[in-house]
C-alpha positions in Angstrom: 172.9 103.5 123.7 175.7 105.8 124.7 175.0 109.2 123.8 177.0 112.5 124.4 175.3 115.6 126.1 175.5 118.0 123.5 174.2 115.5 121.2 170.8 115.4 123.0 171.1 119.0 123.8 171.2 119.8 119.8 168.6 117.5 119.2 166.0 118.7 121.6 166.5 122.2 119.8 166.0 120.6 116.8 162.8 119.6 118.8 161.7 122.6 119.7 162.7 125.1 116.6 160.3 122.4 114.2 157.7 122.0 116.4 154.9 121.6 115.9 156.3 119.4 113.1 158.4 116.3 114.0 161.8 117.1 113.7 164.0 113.8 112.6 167.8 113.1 112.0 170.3 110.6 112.3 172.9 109.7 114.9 176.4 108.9 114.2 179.3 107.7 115.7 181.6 105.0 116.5 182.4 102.1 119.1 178.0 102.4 120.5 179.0 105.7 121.3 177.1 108.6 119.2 178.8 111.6 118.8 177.2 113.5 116.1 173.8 113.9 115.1 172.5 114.9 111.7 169.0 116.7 111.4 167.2 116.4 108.5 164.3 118.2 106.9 161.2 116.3 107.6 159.6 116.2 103.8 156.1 115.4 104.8 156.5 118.7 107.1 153.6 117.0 109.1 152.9 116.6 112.8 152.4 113.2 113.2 154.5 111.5 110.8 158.0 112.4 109.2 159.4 110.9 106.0 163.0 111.9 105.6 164.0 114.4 103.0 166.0 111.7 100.1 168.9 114.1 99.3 170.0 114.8 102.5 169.4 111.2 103.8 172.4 110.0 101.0 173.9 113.2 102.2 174.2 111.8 105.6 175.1 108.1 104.9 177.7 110.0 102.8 179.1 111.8 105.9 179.1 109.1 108.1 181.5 107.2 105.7 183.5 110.3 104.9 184.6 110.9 108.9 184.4 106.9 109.1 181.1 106.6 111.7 178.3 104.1 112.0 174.9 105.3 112.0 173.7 104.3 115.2 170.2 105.6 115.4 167.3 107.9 114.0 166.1 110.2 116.0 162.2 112.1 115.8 160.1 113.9 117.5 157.0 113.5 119.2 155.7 116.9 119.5 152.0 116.3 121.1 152.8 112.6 122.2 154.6 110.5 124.6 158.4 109.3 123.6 157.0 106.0 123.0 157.0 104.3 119.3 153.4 104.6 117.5 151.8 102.2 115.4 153.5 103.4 112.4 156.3 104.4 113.9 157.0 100.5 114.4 155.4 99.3 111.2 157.9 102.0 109.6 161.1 100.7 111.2 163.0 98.4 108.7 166.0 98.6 109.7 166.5 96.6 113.3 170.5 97.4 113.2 169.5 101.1 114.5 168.0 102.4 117.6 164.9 104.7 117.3 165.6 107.8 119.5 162.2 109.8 120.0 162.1 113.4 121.8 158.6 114.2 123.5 158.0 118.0 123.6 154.2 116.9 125.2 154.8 118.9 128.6 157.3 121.3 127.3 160.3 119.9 127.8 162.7 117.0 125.6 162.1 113.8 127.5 164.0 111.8 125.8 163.9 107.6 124.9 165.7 104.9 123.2 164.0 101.7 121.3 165.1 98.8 119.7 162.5 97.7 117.3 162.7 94.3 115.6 160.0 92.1 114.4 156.9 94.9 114.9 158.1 94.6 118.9 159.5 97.8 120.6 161.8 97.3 123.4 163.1 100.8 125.4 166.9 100.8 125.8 169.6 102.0 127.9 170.0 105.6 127.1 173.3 106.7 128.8 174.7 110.3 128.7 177.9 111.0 128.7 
């Protein structure tokens, strides 16, 4: 995944400002390149698990077709834990066309990962900032 800075530097805020709830969002853009990202309110508001608020996730597929970009990934966070896919995180992913971006805030900074996950298997990615 090709990823522009301030795109990971506005997620990691995102991060840190919900924490200790997982933040989540979607990344957008075009050509494997993301160049926007959309947060979105976490509707379980829990620590371990996020559930996408319904209205703004059509508000976001809406955007992406309005300024004609692909949604390339979801991102969450991982506010206690290791930026590596859970149990659920990988029993949750049906769609295998996205990447899975999570954030770890576990030593107080975003360390950042990228997963493909297809089939209940969870492969790290290529992250590349640009």
């Amino acid at each position: 995944m090709r990823i522009r800075k301030g795109v990971i530097e506005r997620i990691v805020a995102h991060a840190e400002r919900e924490a200790p709830v997982e933040a989540c969002g979607f990344l957008m853009g075009s050509n494997g390149l993301v160049t926007r990202d959309f947060p979105v309110t976490n509707a379980d508001g829990r620590e371990d698990h996020y559930t996408f608020d319904p209205n703004e996730q059509f508000r976001a597929y809406s955007v992406a077709s309005e300024e004609d970009l692909d949604i390339i990934g979801v991102y969450h966070s991982h506010p206690k834990t290791l930026p590596q896919p859970s149990a659920e995180d990988i029993r949750l992913a049906h769609d295998s066309g996205v990447l899975y971006v999570i954030i770890s805030l576990m030593e107080g900074k975003g360390v950042i990962k990228a997963f493909s996950i297809r089939e209940g298997k969870a492969e790290e990615e290529t992250l590349l900032r640009e």
